[in-house]
Each structure stands twice: as C-alpha cells, then as structure tokens.
TORKOL-4160 file (C-alpha; in steps of 0.2 Angstrom, whole numbers, padded with zeros to 4 digits, m for minus):
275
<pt num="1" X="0127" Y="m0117" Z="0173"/>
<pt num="2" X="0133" Y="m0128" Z="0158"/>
<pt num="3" X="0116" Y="m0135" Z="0158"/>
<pt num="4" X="0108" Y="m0121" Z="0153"/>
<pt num="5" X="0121" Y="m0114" Z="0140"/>
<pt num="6" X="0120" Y="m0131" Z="0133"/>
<pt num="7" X="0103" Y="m0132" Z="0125"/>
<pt num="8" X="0104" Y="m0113" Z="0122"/>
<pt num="9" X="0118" Y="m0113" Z="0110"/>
<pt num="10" X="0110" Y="m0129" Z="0102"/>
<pt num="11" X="0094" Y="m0119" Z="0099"/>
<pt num="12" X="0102" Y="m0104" Z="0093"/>
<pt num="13" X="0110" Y="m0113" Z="0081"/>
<pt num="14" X="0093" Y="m0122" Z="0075"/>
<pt num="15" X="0085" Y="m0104" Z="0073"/>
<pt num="16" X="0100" Y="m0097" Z="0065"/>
<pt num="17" X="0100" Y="m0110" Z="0053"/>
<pt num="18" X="0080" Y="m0109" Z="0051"/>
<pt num="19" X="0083" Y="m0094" Z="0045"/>
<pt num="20" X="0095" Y="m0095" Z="0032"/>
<pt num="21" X="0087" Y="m0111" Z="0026"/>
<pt num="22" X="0070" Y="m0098" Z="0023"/>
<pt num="23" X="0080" Y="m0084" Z="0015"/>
<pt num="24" X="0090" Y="m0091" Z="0004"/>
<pt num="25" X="0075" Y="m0101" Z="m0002"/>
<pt num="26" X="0061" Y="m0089" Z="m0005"/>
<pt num="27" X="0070" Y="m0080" Z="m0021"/>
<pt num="28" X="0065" Y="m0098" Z="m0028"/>
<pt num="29" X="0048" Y="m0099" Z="m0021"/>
<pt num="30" X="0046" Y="m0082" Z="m0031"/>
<pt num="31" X="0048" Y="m0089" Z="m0048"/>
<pt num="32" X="0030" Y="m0097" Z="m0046"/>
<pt num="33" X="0024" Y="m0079" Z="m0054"/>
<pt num="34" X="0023" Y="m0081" Z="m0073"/>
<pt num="35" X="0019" Y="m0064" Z="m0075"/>
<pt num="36" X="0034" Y="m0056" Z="m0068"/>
<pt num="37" X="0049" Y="m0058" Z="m0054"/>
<pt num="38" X="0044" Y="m0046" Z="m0040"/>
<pt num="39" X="0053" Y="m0030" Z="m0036"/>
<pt num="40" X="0068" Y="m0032" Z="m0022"/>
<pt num="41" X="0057" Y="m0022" Z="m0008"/>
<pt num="42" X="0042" Y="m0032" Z="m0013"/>
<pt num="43" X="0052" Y="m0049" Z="m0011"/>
<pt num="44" X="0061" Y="m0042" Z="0006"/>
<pt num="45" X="0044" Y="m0035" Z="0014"/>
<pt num="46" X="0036" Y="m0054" Z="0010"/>
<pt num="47" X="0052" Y="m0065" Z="0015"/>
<pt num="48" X="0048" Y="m0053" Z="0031"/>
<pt num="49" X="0032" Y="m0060" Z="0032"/>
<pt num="50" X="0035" Y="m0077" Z="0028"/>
<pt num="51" X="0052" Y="m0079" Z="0040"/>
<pt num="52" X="0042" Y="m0070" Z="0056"/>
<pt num="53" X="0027" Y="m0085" Z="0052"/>
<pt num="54" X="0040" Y="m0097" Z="0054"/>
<pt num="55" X="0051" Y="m0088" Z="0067"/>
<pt num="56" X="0037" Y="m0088" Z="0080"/>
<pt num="57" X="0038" Y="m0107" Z="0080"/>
<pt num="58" X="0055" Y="m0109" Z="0084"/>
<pt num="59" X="0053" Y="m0093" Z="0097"/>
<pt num="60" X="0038" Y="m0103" Z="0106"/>
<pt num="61" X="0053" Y="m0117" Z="0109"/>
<pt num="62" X="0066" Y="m0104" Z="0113"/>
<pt num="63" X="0057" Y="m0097" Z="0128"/>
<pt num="64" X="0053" Y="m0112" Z="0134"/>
<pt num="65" X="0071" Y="m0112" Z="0139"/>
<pt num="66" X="0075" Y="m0101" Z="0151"/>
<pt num="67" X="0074" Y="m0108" Z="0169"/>
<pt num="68" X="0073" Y="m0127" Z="0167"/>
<pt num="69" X="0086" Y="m0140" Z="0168"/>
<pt num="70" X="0096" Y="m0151" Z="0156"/>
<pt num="71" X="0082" Y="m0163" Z="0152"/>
<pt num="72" X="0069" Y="m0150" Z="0146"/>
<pt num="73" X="0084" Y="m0140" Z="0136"/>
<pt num="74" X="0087" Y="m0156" Z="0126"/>
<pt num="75" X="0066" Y="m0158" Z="0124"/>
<pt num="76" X="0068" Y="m0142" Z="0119"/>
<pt num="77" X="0086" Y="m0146" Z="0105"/>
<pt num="78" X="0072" Y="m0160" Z="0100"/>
<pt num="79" X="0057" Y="m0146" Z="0097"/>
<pt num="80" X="0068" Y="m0134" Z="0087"/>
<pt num="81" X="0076" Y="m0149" Z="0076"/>
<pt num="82" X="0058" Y="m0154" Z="0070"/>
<pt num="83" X="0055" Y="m0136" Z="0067"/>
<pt num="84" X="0068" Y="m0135" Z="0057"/>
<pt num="85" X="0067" Y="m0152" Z="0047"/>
<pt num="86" X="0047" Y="m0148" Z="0043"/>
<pt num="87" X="0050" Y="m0131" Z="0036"/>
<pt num="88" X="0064" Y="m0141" Z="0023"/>
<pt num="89" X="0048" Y="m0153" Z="0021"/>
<pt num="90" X="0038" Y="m0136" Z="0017"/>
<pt num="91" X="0051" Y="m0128" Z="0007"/>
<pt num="92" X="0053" Y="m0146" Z="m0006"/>
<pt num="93" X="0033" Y="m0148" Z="m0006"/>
<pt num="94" X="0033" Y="m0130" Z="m0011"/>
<pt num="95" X="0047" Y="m0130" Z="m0025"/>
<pt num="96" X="0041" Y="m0147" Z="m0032"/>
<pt num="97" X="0023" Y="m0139" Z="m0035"/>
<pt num="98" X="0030" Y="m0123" Z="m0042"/>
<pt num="99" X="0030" Y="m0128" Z="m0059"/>
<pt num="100" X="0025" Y="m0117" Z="m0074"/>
<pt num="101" X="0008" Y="m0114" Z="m0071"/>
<pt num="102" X="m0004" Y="m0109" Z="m0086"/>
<pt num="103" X="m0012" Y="m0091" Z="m0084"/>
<pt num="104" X="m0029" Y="m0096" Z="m0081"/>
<pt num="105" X="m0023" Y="m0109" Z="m0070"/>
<pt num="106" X="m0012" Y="m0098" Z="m0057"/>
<pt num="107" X="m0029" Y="m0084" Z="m0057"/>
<pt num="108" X="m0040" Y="m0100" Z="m0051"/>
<pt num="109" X="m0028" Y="m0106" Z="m0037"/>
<pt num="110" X="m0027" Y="m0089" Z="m0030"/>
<pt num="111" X="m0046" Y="m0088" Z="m0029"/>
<pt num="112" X="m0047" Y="m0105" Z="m0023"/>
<pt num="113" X="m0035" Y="m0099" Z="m0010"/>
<pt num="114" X="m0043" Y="m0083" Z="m0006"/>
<pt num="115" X="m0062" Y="m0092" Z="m0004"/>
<pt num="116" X="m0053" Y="m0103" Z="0008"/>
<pt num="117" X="m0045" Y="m0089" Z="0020"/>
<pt num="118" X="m0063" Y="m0083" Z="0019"/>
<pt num="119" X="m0070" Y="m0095" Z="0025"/>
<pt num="120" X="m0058" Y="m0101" Z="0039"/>
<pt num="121" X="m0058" Y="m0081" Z="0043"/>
<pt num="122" X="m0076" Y="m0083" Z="0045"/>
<pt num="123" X="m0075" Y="m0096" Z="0059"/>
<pt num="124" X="m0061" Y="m0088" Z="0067"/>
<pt num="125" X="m0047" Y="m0102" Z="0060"/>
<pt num="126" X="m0035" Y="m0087" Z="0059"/>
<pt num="127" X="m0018" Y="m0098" Z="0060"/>
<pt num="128" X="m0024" Y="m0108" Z="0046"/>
<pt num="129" X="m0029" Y="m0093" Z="0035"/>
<pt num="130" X="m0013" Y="m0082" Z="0038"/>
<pt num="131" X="m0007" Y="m0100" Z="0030"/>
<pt num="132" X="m0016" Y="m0099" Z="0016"/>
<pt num="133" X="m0015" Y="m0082" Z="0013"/>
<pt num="134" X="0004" Y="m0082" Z="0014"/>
<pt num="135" X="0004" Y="m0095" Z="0003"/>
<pt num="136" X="m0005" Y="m0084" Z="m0013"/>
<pt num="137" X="0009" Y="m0071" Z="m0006"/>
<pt num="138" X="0021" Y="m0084" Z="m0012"/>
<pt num="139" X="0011" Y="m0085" Z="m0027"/>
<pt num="140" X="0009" Y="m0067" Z="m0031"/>
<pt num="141" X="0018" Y="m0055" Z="m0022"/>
<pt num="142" X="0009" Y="m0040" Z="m0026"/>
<pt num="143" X="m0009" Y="m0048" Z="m0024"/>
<pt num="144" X="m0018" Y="m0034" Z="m0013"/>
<pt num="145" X="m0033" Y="m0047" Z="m0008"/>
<pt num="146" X="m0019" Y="m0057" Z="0003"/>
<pt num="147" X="m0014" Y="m0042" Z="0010"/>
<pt num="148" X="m0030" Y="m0035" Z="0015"/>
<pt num="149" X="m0034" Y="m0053" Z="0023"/>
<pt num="150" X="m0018" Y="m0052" Z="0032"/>
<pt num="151" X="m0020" Y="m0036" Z="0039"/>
<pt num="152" X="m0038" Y="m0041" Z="0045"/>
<pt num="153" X="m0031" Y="m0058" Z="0055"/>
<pt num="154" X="m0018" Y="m0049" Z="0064"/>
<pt num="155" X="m0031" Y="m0036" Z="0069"/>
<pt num="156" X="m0041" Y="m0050" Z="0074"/>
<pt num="157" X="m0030" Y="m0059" Z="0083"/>
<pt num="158" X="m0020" Y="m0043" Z="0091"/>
<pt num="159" X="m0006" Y="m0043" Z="0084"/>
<pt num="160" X="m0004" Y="m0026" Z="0079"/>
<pt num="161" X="0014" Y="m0023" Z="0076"/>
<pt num="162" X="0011" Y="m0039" Z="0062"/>
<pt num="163" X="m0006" Y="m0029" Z="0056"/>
<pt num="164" X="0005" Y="m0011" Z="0054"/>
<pt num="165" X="0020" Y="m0016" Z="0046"/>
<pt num="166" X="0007" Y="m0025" Z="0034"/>
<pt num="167" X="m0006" Y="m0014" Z="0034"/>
<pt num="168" X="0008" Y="0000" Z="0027"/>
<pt num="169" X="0017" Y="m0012" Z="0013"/>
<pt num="170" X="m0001" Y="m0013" Z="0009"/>
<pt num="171" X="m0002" Y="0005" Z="0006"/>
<pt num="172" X="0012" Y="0004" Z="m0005"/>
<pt num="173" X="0005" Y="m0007" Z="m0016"/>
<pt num="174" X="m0009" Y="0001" Z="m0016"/>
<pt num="175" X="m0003" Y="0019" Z="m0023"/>
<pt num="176" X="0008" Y="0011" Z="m0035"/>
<pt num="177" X="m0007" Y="0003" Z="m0043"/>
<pt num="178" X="m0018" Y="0019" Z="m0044"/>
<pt num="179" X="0001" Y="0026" Z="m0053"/>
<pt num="180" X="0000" Y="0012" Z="m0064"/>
<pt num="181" X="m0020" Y="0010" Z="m0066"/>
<pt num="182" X="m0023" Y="m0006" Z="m0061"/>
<pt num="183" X="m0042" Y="m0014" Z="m0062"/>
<pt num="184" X="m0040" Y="m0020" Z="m0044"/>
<pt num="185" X="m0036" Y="m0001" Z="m0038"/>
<pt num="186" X="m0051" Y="0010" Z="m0031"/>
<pt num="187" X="m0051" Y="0022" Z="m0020"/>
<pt num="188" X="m0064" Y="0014" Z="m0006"/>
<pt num="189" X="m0049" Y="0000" Z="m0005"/>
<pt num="190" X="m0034" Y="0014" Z="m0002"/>
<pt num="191" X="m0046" Y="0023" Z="0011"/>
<pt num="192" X="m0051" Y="0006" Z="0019"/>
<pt num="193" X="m0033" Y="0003" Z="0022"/>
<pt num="194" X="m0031" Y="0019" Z="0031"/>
<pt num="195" X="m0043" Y="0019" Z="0040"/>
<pt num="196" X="m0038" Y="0000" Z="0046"/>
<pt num="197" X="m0022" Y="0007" Z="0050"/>
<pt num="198" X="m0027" Y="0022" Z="0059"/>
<pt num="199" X="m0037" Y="0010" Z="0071"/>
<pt num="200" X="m0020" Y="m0001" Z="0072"/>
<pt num="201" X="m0014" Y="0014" Z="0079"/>
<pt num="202" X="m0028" Y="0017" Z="0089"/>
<pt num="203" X="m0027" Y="0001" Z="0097"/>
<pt num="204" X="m0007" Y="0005" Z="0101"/>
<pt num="205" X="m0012" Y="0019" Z="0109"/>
<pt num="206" X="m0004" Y="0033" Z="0096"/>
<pt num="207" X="m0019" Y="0043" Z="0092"/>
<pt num="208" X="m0011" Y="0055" Z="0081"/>
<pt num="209" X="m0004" Y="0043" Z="0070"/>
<pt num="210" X="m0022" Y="0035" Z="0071"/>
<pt num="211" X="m0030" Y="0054" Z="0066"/>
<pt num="212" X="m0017" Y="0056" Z="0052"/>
<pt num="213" X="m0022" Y="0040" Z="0046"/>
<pt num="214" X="m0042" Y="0042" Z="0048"/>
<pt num="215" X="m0040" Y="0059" Z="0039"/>
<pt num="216" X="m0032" Y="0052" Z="0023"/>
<pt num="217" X="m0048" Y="0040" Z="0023"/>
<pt num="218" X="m0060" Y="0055" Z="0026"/>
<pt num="219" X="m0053" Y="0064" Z="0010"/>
<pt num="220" X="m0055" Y="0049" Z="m0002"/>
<pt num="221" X="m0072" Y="0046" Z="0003"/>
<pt num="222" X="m0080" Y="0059" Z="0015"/>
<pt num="223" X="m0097" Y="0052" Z="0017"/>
<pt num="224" X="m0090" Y="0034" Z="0022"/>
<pt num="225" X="m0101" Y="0033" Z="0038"/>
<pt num="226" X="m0088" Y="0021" Z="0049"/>
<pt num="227" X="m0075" Y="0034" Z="0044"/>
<pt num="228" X="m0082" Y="0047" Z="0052"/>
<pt num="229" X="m0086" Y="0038" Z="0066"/>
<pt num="230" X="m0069" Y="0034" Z="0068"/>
<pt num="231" X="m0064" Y="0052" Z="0063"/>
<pt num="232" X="m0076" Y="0057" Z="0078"/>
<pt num="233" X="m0068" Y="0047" Z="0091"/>
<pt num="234" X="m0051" Y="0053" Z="0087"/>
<pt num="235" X="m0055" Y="0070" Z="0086"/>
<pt num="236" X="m0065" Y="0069" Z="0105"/>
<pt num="237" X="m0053" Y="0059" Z="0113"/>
<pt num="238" X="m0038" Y="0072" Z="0107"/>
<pt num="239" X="m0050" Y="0084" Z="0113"/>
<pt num="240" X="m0049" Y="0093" Z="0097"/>
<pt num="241" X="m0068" Y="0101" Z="0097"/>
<pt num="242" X="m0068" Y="0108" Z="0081"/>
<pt num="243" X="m0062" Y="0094" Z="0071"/>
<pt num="244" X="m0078" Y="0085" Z="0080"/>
<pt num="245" X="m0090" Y="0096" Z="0080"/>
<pt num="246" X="m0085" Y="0097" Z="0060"/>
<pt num="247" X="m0086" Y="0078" Z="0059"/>
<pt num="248" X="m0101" Y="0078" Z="0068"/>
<pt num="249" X="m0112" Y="0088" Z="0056"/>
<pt num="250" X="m0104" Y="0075" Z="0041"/>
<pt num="251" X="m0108" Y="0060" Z="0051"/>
<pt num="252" X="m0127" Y="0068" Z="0056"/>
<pt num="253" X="m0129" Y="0070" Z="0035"/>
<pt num="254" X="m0121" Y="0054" Z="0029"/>
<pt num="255" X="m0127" Y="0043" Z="0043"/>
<pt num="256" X="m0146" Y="0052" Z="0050"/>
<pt num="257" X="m0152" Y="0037" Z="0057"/>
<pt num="258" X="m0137" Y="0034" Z="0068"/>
<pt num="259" X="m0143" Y="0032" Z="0085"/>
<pt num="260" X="m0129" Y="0036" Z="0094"/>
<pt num="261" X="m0128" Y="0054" Z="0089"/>
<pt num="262" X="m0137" Y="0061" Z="0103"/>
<pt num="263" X="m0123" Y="0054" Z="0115"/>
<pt num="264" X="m0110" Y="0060" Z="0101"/>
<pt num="265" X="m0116" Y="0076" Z="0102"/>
<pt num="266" X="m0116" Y="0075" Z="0121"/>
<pt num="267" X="m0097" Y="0070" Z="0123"/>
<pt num="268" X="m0091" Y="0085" Z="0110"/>
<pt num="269" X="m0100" Y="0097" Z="0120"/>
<pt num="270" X="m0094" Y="0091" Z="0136"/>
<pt num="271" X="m0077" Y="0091" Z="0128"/>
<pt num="272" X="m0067" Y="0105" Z="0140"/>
<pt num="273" X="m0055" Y="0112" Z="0130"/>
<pt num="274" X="m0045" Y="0124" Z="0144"/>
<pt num="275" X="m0035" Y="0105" Z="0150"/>
C-alpha cells in the first residue's frame, strides 16, 4: 500500500506547488499592459484560464497514477518535476520579455499573435493556438479577439465546460465595452457570442439555456440567417411550435434560397404538441 501512497503525496505536492508558483506569478505577468492594470475579476477569470492550461498537464501525470507499482509512481514524481521546472522556465522567459513595450509596439505583437492562432486554427494546431492566444491574454487581458479564438478552439476540440466558462467572461467584456463605447464593440460580435454559447449549451444537452441564449442573438440581429437556423432547431427540438413556425417564416424571408426549408417546414408541422 506504501507504494502507492508514496508517489501520490510526491505528486500532490508537485501540483500543489505548480499552482502557487502560477498564482502568485501572474499578477506580474500582468504589468506587460502599458495601458492599464486589469480589473481584479479580469486578472482572476485569466489566471483561471492560464492555471487550468498548465494544470491539465500535471493532471495527465496524475492519473497516470492510480493502479501501477512503485516504479511507475516515481516515472510519474519524474514527469510532474519536469512540469513543474518548465512552467518556472516559462514564467522567467515570460517576465524577462515583459519589459516596457512602446504602444505601437504592444498593438503589432498582438496582431502578429492573433494572425498566428489563425492560421494554426486553420490547420487544426489547436494546442498550439490556445498557446498563443493565452499568451496575448497575458498581454491584454481585456482583448476580445483572444477570447473569441479561445472559445472557438475549445468548441473545436470539445471542451465545452472550457468554451462556457470562456464564452460567458467573454460576454462580460463584451457589454462593458458597448457601456463604455469602445471601437471594437458591435453588436454582430455580442450576438455571435450568444449564439456560440447557446450551441455550447446545445452540445451539453441544456436546451433551454441554449434557447435563452439563441434568443438574445435573434434580438440584436433578427435576420442573421445561421441564427435562425439555430433558433429553429431549439424551438422544434423543445417542441415549442409556435416559436418555430415564427422562426420559420423569418428564416424563409432572410434566407429564400435555403434548401432545407421544405424539410424545416416538414419537422414543425409534424411537431406533436399533446406529449
């Protein structure tokens, strides 16, 4: 039994450590910002972010773990050691770089930065550009293109509980620049984002969060084809016929060269209510 507690309390004590290293770090990471320090529920929702990225690196070690003898608990001591010492490598590389940065300067890195998670996005790299979008996080901690590329990768790769909790700090940031009147605020970018997380909740199965969601889309821009569409499916799969039918005729005026509306049309009407 010793064997296995052995190696356990080693690498709890490796994550544990991991963790304080990153959290009492990132508040210095933060200063990179010559604009502005960020709000304290800003910095807490990215170190959130940030820690989870490293966490699942040392979690992929923990699980390892369970059900194997002394030898493979100290391979494992070994794995969660190296974790540990690379994000210290990480954290010095970061701080050493982080040096007063002119304006101009910071505004071309971040586009640099973003082009890249585009284009690793575009070839399905989506490890690498969650790293790279992280890092303009770091960078600017209120920078909504990050964001929106985040919630896109965890979509992508399935991670749904990552793309919510995301998807909703994005909202945040979102409604606080339309408050504040920011130039990159527009409606289509705070109706996109509800619609992604209406179809986050979709995918987890909670369709009434997902109509709540879709709705708030459909309001800020009710002739958004793919909204509807969404809106459509919602509304048939809770079997709400009226909603439907409703969404239906929008969808048939925005969208008249839809192909699938004969079969829309179909589903709604076979739709039985009296369930």
């Amino acid at each position: 039994m010793i064997f296995y507690i052995i190696p356990g309390v080693t690498l709890l004590a490796s994550v544990i450590g991991l963790a304080a290293l990153v959290l009492r770090k990132f508040t210095q990471l933060a200063s990179i910002n010559v604009e502005s320090i960020a709000g304290e529920q800003n910095a807490k929702a990215r170190n959130k972010i940030l820690l989870e990225r490293l966490m699942r690196k040392a979690a992929a070690a923990r699980r390892l773990a369970h059900g194997h003898l002394k030898p493979i608990g100290m391979m494992i001591k070994d794995r969660a050691q190296r974790v540990y010492e690379r994000a210290r490598e990480i954290e010095k590389e970061t701080l050493k770089k982080a040096q007063p940065l002119k304006k101009i300067d910071l505004n071309q890195e971040i586009r640099d930065k973003l082009s890249e998670v585009e284009r690793l996005v575009s070839i399905q790299e989506y490890q690498q550009a969650e790293d790279v979008a992280i890092s303009v996080v770091v960078i600017d901690s209120e920078n909504l293109d990050a964001y929106e590329h985040l919630v896109d990768i965890y979509v992508a790769e399935k991670e749904y509980k990552k793309a919510r909790e995301t998807a909703r700090f994005l909202l945040k940031l979102l409604q606080k620049a339309k408050k504040t009147k920011l130039i990159t605020y527009s409606d289509h970018r705070l109706a996109n984002c509800y619609a992604n997380l209406g179809m986050v909740y979709d995918a987890e199965n909670r369709k009434d969060y997902a109509l709540i969601n879709i709705k708030k889309a459909v309001e800020l821009q009710p002739n958004n084809p793919r909204f509807l569409d969404f809106l459509l499916k919602i509304s048939i799969m809770l079997k709400d016929k009226s909603l439907a039918f409703e969404t239906f005729n929008s969808l048939k005026e925005s969208d008249p060269d839809n192909q699938k509306l004969p079969d829309l049309e179909q589903q709604i009407y076979s739709i039985d209510t009296s369930v």
